[in-house]
Biopython code that builds the backbone (N, CA, C, O; Angstrom):
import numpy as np
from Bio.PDB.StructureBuilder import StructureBuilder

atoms = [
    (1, "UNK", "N", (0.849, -1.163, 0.000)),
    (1, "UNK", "CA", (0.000, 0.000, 0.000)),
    (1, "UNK", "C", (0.902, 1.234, 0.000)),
    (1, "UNK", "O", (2.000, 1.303, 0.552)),
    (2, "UNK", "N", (0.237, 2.285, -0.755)),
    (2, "UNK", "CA", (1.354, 3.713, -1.205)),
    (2, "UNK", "C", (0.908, 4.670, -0.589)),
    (2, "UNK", "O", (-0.275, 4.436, -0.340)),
    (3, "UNK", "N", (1.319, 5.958, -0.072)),
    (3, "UNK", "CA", (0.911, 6.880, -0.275)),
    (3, "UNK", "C", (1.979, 7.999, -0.572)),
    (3, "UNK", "O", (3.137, 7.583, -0.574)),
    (4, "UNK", "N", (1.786, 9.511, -0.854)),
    (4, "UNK", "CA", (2.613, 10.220, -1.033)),
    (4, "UNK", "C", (2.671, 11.420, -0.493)),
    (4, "UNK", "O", (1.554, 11.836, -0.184)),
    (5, "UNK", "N", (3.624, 12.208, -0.236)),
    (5, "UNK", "CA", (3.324, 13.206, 0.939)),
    (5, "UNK", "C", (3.850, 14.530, 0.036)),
    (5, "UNK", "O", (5.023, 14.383, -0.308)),
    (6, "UNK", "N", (3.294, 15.678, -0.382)),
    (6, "UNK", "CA", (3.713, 16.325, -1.333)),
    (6, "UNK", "C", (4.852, 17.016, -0.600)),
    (6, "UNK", "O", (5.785, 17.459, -1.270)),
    (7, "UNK", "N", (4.849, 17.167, 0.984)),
    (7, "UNK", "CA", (5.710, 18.228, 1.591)),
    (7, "UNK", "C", (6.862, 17.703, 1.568)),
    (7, "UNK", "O", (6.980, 16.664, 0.918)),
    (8, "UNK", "N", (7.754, 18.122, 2.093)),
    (8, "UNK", "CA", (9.387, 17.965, 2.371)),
    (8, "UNK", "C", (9.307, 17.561, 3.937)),
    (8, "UNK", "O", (8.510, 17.934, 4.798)),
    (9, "UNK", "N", (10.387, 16.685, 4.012)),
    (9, "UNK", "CA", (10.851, 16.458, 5.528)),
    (9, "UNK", "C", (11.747, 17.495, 6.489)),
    (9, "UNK", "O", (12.809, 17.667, 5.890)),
    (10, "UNK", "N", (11.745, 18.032, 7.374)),
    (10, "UNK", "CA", (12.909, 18.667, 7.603)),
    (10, "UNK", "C", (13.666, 17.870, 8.246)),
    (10, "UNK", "O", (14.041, 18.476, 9.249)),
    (11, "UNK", "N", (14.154, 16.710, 8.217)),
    (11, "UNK", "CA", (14.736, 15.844, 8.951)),
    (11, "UNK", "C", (15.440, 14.816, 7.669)),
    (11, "UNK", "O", (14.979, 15.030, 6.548)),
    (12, "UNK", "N", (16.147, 14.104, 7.745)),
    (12, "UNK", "CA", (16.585, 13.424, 6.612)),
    (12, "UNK", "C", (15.836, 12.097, 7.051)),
    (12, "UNK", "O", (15.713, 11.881, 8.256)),
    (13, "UNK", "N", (15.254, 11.065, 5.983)),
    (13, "UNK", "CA", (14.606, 10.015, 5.919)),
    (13, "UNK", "C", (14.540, 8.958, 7.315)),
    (13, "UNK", "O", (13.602, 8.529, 7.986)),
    (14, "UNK", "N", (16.070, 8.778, 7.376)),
    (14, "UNK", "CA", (16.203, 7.411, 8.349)),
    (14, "UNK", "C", (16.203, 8.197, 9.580)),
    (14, "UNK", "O", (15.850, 7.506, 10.536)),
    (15, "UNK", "N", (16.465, 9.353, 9.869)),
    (15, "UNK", "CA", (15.927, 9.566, 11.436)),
    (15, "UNK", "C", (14.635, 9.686, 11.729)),
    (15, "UNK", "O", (14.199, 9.249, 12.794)),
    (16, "UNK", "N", (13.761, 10.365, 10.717)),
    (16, "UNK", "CA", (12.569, 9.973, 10.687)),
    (16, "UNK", "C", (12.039, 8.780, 11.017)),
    (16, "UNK", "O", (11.469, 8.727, 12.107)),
    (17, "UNK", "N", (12.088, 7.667, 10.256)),
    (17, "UNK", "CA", (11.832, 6.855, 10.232)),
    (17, "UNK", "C", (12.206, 6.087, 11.593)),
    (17, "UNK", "O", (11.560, 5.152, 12.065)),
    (18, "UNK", "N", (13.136, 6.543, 12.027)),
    (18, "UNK", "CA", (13.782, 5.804, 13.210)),
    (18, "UNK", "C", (12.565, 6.227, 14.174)),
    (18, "UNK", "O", (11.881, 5.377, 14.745)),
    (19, "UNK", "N", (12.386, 7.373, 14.286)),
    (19, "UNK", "CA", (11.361, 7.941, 15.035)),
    (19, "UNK", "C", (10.131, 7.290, 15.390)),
    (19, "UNK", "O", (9.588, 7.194, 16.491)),
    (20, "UNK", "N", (9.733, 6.790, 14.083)),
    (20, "UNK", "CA", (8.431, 5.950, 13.777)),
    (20, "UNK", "C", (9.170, 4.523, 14.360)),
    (20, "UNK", "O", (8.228, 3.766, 14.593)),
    (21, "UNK", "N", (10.080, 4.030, 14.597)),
    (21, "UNK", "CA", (10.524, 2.952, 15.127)),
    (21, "UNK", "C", (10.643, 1.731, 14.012)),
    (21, "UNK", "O", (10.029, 0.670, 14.121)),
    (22, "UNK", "N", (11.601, 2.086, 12.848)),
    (22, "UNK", "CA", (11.880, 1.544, 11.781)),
    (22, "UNK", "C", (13.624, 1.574, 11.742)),
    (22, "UNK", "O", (14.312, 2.392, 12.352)),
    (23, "UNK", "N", (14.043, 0.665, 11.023)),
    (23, "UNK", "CA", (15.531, 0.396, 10.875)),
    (23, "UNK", "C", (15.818, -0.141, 9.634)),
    (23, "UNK", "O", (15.675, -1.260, 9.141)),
    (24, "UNK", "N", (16.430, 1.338, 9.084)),
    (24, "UNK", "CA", (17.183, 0.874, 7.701)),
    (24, "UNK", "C", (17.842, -0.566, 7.837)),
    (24, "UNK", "O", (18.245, -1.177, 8.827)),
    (25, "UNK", "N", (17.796, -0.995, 6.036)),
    (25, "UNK", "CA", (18.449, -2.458, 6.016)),
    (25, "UNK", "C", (19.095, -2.157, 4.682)),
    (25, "UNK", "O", (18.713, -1.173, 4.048)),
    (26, "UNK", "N", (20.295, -3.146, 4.098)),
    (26, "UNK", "CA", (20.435, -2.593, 2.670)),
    (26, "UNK", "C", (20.267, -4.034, 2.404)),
    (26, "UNK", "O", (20.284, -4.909, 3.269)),
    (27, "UNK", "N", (20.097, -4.216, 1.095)),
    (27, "UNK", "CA", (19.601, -5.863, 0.482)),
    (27, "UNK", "C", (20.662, -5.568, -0.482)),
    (27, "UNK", "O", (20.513, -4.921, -1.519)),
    (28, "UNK", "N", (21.960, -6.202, 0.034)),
    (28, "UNK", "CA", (23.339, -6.176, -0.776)),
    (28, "UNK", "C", (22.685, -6.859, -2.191)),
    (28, "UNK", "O", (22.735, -6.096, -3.155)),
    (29, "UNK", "N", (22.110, -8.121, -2.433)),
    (29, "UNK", "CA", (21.716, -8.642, -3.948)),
    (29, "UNK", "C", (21.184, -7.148, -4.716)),
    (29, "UNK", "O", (21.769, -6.488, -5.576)),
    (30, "UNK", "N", (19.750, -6.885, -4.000)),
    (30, "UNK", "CA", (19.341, -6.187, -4.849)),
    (30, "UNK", "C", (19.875, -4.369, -4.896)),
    (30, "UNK", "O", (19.451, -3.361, -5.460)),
    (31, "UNK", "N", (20.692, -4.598, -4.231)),
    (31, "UNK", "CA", (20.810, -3.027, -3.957)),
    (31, "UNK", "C", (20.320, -1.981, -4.070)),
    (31, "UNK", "O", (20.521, -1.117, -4.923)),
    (32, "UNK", "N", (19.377, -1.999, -2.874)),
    (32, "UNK", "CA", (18.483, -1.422, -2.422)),
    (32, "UNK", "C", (18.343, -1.337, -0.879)),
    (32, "UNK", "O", (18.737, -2.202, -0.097)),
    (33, "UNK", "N", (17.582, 0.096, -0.474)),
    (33, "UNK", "CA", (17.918, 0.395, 0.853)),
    (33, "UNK", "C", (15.787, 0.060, 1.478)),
    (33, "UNK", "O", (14.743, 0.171, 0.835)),
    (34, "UNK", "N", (15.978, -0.225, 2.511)),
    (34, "UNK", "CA", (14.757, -0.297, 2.707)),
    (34, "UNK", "C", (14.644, 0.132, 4.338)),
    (34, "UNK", "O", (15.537, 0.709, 4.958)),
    (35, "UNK", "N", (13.383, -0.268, 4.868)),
    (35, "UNK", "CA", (13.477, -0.122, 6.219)),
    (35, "UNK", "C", (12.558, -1.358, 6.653)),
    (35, "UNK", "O", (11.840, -1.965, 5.860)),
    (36, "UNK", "N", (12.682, -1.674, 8.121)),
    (36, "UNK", "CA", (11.859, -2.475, 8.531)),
    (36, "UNK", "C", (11.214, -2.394, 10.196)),
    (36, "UNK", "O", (11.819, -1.687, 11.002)),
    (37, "UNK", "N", (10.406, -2.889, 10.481)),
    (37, "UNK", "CA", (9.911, -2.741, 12.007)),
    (37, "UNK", "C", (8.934, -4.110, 12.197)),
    (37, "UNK", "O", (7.820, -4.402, 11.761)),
    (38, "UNK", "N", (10.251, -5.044, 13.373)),
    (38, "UNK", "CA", (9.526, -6.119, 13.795)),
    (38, "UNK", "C", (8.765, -6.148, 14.280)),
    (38, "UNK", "O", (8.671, -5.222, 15.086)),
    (39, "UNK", "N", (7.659, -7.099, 14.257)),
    (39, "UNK", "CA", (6.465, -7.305, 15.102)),
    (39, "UNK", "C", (6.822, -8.307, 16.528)),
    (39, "UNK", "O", (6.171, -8.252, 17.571)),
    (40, "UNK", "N", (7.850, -9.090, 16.316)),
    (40, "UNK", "CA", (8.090, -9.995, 17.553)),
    (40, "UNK", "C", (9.888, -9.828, 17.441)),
    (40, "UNK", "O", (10.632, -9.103, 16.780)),
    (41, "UNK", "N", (10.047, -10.669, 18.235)),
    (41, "UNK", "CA", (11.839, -10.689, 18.232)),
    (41, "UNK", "C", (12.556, -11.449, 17.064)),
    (41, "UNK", "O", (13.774, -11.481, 16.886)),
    (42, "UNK", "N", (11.870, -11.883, 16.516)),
    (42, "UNK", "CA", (12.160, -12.921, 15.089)),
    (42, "UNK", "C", (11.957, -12.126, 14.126)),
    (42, "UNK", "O", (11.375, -11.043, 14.184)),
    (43, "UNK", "N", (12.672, -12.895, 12.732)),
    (43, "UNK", "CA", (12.453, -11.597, 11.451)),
    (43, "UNK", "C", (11.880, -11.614, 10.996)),
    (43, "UNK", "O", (12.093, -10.949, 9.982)),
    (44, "UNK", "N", (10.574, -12.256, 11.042)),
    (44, "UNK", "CA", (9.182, -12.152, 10.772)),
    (44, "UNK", "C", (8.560, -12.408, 11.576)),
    (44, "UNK", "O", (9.110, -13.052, 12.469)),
    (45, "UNK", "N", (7.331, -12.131, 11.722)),
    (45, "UNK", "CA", (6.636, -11.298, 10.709)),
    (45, "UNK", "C", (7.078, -9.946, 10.913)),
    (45, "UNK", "O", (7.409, -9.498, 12.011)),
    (46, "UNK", "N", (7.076, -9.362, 9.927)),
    (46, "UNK", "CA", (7.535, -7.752, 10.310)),
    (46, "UNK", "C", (7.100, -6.682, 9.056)),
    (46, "UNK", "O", (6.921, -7.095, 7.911)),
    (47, "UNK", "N", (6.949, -5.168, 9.456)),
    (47, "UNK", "CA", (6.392, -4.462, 8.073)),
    (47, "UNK", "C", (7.691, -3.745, 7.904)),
    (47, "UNK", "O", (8.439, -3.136, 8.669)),
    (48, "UNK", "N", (7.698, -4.182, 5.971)),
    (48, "UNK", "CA", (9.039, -3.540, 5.017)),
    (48, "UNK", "C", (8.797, -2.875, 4.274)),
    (48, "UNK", "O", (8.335, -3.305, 3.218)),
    (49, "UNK", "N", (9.051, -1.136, 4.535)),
    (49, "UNK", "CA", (8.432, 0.075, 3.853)),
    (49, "UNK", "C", (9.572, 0.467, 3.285)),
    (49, "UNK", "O", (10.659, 0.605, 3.847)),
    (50, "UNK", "N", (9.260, 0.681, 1.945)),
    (50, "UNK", "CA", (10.225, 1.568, 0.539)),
    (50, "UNK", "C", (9.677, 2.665, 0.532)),
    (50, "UNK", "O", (8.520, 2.957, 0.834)),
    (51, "UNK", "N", (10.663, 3.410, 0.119)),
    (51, "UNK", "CA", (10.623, 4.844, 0.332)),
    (51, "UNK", "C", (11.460, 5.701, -0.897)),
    (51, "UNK", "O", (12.647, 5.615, -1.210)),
    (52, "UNK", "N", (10.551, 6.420, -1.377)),
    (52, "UNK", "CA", (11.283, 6.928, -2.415)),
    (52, "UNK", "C", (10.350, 8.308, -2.642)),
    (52, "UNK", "O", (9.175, 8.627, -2.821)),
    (53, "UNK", "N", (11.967, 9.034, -2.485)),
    (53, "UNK", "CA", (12.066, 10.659, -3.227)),
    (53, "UNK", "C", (12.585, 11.179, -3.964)),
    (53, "UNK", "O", (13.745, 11.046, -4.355)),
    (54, "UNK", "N", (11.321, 12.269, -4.453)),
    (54, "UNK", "CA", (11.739, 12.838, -5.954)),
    (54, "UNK", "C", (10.905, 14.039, -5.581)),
    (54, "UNK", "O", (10.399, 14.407, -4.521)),
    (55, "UNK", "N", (10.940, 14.698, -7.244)),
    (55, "UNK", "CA", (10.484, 16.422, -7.172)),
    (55, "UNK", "C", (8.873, 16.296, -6.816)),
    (55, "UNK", "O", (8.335, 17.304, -6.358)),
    (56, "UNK", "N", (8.257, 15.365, -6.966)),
    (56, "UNK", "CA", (6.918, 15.275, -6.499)),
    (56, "UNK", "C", (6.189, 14.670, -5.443)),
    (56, "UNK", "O", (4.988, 14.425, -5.328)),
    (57, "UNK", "N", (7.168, 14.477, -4.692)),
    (57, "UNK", "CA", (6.888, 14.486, -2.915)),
    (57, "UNK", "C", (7.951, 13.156, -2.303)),
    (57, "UNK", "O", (9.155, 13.017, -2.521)),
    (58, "UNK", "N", (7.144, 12.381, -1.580)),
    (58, "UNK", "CA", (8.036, 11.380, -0.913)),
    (58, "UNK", "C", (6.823, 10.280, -1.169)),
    (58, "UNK", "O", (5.670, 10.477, -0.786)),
    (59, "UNK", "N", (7.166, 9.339, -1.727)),
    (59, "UNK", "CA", (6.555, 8.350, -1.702)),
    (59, "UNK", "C", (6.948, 7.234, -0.585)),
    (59, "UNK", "O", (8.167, 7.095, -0.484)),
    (60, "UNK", "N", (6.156, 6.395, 0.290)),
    (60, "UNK", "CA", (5.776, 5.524, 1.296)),
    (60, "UNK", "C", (5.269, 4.346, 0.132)),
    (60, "UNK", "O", (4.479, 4.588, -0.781)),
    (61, "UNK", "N", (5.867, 3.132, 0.374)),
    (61, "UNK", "CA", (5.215, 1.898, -0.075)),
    (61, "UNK", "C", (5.595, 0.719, 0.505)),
    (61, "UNK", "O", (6.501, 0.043, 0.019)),
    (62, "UNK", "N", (4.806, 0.293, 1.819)),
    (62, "UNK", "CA", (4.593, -0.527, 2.847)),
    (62, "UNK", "C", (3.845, -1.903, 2.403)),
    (62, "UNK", "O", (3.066, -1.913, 1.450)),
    (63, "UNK", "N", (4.158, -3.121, 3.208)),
    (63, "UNK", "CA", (3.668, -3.910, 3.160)),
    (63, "UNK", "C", (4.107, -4.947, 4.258)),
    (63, "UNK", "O", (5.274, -4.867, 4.643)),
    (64, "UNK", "N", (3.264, -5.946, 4.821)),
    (64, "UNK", "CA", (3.315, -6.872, 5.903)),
    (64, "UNK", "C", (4.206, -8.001, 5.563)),
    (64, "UNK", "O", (3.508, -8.815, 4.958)),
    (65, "UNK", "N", (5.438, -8.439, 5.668)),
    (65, "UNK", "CA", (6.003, -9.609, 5.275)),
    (65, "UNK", "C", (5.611, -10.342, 6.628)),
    (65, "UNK", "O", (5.748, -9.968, 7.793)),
    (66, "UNK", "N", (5.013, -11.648, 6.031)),
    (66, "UNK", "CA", (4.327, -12.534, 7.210)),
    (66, "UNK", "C", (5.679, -13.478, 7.219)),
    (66, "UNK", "O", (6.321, -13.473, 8.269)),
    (67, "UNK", "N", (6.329, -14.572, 5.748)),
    (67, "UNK", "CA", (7.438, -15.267, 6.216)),
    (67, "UNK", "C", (8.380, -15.405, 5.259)),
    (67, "UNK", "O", (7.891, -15.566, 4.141)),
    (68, "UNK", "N", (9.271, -15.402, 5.293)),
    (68, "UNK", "CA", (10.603, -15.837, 4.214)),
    (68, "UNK", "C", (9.957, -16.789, 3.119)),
    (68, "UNK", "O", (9.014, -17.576, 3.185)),
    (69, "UNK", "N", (10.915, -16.384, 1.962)),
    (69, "UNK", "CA", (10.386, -17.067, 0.927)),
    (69, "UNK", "C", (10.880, -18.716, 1.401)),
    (69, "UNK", "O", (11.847, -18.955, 2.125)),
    (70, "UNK", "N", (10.344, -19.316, 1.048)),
    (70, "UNK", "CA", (10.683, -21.123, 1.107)),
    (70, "UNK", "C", (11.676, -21.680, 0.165)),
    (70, "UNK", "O", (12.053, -22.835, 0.363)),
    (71, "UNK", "N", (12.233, -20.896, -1.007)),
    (71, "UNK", "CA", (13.075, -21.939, -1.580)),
    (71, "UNK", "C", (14.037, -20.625, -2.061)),
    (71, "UNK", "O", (13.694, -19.456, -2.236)),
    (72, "UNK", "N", (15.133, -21.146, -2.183)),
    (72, "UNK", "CA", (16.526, -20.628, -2.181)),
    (72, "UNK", "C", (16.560, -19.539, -3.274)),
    (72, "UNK", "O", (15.982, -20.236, -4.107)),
    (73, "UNK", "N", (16.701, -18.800, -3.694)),
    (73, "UNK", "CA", (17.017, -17.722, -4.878)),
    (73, "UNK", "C", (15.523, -17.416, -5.085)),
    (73, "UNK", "O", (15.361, -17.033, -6.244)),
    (74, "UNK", "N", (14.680, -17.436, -4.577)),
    (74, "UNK", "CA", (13.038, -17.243, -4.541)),
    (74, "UNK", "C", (13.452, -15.504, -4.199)),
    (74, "UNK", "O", (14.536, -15.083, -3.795)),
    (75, "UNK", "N", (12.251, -14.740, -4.500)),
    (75, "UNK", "CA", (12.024, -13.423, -4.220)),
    (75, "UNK", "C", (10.971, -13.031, -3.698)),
    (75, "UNK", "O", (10.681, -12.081, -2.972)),
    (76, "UNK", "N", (10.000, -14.507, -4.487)),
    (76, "UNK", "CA", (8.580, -13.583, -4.061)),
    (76, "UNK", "C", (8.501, -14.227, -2.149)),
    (76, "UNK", "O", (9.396, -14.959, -1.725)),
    (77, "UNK", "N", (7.480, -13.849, -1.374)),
    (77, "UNK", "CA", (6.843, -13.846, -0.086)),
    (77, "UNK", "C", (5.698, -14.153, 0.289)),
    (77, "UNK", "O", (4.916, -14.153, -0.662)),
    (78, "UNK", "N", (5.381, -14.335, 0.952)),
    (78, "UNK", "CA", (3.525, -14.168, 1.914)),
    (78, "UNK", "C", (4.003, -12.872, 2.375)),
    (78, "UNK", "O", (5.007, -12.728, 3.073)),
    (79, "UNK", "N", (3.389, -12.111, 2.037)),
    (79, "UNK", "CA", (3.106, -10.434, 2.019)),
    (79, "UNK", "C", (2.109, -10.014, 2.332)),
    (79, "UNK", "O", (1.514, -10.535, 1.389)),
    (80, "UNK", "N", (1.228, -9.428, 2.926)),
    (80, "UNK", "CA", (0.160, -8.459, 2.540)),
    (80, "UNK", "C", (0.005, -7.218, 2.245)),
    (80, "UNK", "O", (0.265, -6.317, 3.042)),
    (81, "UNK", "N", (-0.400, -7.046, 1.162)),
    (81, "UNK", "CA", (-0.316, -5.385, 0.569)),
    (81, "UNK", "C", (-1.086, -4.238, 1.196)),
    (81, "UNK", "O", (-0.710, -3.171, 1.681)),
    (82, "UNK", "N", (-2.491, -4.890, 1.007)),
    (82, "UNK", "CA", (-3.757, -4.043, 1.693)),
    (82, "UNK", "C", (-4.783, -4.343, 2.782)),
    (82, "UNK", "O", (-5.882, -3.823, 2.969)),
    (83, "UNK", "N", (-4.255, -5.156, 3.348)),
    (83, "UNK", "CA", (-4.857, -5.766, 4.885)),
    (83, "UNK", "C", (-5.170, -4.287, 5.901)),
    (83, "UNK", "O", (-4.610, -3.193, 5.834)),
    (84, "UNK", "N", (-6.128, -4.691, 6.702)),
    (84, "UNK", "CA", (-6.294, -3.417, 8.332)),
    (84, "UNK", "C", (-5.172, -3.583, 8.528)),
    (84, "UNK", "O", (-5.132, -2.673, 9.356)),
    (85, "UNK", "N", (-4.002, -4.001, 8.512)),
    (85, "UNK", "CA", (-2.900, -4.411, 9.674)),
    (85, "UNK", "C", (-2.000, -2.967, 8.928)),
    (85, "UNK", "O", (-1.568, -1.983, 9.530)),
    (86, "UNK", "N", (-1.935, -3.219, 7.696)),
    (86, "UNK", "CA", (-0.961, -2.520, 6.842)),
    (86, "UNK", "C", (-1.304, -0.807, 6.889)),
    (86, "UNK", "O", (-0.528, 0.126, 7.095)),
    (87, "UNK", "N", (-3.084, -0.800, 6.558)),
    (87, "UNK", "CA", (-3.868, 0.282, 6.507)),
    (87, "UNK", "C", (-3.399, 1.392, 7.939)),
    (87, "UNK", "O", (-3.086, 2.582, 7.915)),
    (88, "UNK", "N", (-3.508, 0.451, 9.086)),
    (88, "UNK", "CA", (-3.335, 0.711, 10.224)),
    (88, "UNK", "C", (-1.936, 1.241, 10.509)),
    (88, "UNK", "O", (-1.886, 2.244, 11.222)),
    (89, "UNK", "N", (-0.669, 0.670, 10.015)),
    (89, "UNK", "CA", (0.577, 0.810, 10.095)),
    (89, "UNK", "C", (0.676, 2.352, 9.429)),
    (89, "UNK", "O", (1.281, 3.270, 9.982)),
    (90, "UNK", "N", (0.060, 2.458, 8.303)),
    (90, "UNK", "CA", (0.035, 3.508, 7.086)),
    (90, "UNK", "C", (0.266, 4.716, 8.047)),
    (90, "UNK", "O", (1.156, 5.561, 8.139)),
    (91, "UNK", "N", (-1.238, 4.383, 8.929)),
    (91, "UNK", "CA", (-2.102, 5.591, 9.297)),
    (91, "UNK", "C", (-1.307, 6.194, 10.823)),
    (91, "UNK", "O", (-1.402, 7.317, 11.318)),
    (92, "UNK", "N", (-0.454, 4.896, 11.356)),
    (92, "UNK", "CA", (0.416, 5.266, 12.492)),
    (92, "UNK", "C", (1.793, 6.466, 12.054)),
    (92, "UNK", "O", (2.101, 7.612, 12.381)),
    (93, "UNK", "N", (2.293, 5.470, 11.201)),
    (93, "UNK", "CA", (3.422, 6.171, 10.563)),
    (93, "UNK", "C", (3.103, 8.008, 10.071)),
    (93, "UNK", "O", (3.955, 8.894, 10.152)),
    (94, "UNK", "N", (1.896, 8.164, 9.655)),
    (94, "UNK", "CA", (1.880, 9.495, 9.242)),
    (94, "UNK", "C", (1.523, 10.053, 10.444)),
    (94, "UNK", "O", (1.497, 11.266, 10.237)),
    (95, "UNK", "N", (1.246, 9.842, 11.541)),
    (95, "UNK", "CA", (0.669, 10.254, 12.726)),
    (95, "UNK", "C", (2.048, 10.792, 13.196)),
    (95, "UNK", "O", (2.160, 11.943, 13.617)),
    (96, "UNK", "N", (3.345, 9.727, 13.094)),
    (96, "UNK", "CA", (4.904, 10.366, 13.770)),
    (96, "UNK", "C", (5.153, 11.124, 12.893)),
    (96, "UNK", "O", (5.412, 12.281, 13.224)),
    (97, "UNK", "N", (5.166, 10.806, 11.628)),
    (97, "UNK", "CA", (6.079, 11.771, 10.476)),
    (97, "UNK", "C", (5.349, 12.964, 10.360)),
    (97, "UNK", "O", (6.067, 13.685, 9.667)),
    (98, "UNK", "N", (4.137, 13.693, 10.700)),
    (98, "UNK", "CA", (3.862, 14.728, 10.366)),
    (98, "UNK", "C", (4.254, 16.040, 10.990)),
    (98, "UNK", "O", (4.015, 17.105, 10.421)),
    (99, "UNK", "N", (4.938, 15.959, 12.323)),
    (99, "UNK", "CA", (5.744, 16.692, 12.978)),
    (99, "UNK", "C", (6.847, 17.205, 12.291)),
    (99, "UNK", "O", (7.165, 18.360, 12.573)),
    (100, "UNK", "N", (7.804, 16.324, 11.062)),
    (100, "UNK", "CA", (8.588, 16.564, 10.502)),
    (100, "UNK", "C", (8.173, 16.992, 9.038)),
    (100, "UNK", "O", (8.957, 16.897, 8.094)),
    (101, "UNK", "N", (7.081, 17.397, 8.936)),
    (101, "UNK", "CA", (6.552, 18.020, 7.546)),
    (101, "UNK", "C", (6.667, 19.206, 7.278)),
    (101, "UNK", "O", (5.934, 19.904, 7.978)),
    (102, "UNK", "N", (7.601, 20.045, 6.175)),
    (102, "UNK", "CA", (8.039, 21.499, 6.252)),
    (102, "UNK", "C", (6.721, 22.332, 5.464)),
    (102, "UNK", "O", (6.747, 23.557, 5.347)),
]
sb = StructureBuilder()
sb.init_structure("model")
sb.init_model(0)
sb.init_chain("A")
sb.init_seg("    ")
for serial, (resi, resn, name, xyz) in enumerate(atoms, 1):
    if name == "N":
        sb.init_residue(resn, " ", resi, " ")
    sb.init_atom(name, np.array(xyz, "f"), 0.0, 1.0, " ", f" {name:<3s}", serial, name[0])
structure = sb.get_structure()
């Protein structure tokens, strides 16, 4: 699930985010930076939000990873895109980040 925030941060991304209680990760294969926030002490289930900025705001694109893919060089997941759980996460996250909206 996406949304986009037309304003600017005055804070740079990952402290933000830290704020909201998220922790950058980098995925050396795909090289790519992401963030994540466990739900238990294990690495799943947990929600893994991409984040991407440009001249037309900051885009948020969240989703629930429930468990590791099952077979070796696999990519895809049990995910949920648009569940209450995710909706709910959405609606937390803009609740911290809007303090940092210029």
């Amino acid at each position: 699930m996406k949304f986009t925030l037309q304003n600017k941060l005055s804070h740079n991304t990952e402290y933000v985010m830290r704020k909201a209680g998220y922790t950058y990760i980098f995925d050396k294969i795909s090289q790519h930076g992401s963030f994540v926030h466990r739900l238990t002490a294990e690495r799943y289930p947990r929600f893994h939000l991409y984040i991407t900025e440009n001249e037309q705001g900051t885009t948020f694109d969240l989703h629930l990873d429930q468990a590791r893919s099952r077979y070796q060089g696999q990519k895809a997941h049990r995910a949920d895109y648009e569940s209450e759980e995710v909706k709910a996460e959405l609606a937390r996250i803009y609740y911290v980040i809007k303090e940092f909206l210029i």
